[in-house]
N, C-alpha and C positions, 0 to 999 in steps of 0.2 A: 351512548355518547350523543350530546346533542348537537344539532346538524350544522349549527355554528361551529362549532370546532371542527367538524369534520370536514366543512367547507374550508375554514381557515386553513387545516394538514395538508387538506389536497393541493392548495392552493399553495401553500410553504413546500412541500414535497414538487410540485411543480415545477418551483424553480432549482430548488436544488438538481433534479434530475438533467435540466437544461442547462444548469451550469458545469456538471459534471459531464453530460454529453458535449457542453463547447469546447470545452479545455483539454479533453482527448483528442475531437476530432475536428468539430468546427474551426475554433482558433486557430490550431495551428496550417490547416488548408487556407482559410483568408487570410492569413499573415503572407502566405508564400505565392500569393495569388500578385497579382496585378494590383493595384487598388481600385481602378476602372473596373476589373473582372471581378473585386471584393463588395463593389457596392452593384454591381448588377445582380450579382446571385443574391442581395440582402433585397432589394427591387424585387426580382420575381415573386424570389418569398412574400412581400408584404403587397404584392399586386390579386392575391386571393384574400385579402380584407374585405370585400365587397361580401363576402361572407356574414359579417357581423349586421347585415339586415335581417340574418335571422330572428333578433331580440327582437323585434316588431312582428315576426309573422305567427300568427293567431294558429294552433294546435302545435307549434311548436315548442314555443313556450305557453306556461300558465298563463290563464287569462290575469294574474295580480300580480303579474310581473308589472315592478313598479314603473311608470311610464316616463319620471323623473329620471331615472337610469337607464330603461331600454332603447328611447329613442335619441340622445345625444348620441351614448354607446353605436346604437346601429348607424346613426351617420356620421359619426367621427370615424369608425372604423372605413366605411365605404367613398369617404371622401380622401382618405387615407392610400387606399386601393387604388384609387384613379391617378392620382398624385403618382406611385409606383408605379401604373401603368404608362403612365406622360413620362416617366426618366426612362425607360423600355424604349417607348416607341421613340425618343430624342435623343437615344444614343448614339447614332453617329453626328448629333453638332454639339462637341463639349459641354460647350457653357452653357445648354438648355438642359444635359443632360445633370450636371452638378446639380443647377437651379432648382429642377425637379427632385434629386437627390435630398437635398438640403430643406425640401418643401414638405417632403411625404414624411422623414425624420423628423422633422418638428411637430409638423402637425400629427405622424402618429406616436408619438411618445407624448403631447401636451395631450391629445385624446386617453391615452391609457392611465393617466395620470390624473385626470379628470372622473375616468371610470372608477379608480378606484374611489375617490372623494364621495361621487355620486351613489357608488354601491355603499359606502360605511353610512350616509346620510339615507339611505332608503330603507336601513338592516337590512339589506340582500345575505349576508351570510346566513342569518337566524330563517331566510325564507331563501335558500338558496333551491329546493322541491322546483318553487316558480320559471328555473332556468330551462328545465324541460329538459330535452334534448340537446339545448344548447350549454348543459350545464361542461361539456369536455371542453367549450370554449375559452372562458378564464381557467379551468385547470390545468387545462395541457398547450391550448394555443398562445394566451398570452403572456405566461412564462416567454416562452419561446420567443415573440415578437416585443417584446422591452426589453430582451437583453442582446438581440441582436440590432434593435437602436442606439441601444449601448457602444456595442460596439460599431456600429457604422458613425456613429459621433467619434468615436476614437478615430478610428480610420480617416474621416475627412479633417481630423485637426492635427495628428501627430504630421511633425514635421517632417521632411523630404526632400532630397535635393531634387533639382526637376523637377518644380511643381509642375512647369506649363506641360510637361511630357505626361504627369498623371492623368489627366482624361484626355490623352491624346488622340488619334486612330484609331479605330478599331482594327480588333487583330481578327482577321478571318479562323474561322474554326478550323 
């Protein structure tokens, strides 16, 4: 099988797997969450972005990983992360918190959406070998992190009464 494809299965299999883990168990816990408490545990999660500087680090991945793709990838993902981490640390003042919310969501789903672009314009699947070690990263991580943008986009749009109550207090653990 050639490594294209099997890049592309993993990658398809990826998401399926995360989708069928949302829908048992994620979904229906962030539904029943808070939506303050739905978008912080989607925050933690995406505040380990700063991971994706791996694409840049030399013995990690190939030396021919393309550099058109590794280094947006590695700073869109780490600018992403900090963004997560700034709604973290600004959630007890609402509206910095949302801001930050609404910052790290865009910008990391415009980033993953970018990656993908980047990777089809580099042939990264046909040279997907190059990914190293970081090859579990689009297979298994970012499944995971575009559909829980996904849904943190739902969350911050579906309607609610009490808006102003939705980031209101923090509730003590």
């Amino acid at each position: 099988m050639p490594p294209e494809l099997i890049f592309l299965l993993h990658l398809s299999l990826g998401y399926v797997a995360w989708l069928l883990c949302l829908r048992a168990y994620l979904w229906p816990k962030l539904k029943s969450m808070a939506p303050f408490d739905a978008q912080r545990a989607i925050a933690t999660l995406h505040s380990f972005r700063f991971f994706g500087l791996v694409f840049i680090l030399p013995g990690v991945v190939g030396p021919h990983l393309p550099a058109s793709f590794a280094v947006p990838a590695a700073y869109g993902d780490f600018a992403t992360g900090i963004l997560a981490m700034l709604a973290l640390i600004t959630a007890r003042t609402p509206s910095l918190f949302r801001l930050f919310v609404v910052a790290f969501n865009v910008v990391g789903a415009t980033d993953l959406v970018l990656d993908y672009y980047r990777a089809i314009e580099a042939g990264l699947p046909a040279r997907a070998g190059e990914l190293g070690a970081a090859y579990a990263i689009p297979i298994l991580y970012v499944p995971l992190l575009m559909i829980t943008h996904v849904a943190a986009f739902y969350l911050l749009l579906r309607a609610q009464p009490g808006v102003a109550r939705t980031y209101g207090p923090l509730r003590e653990p």
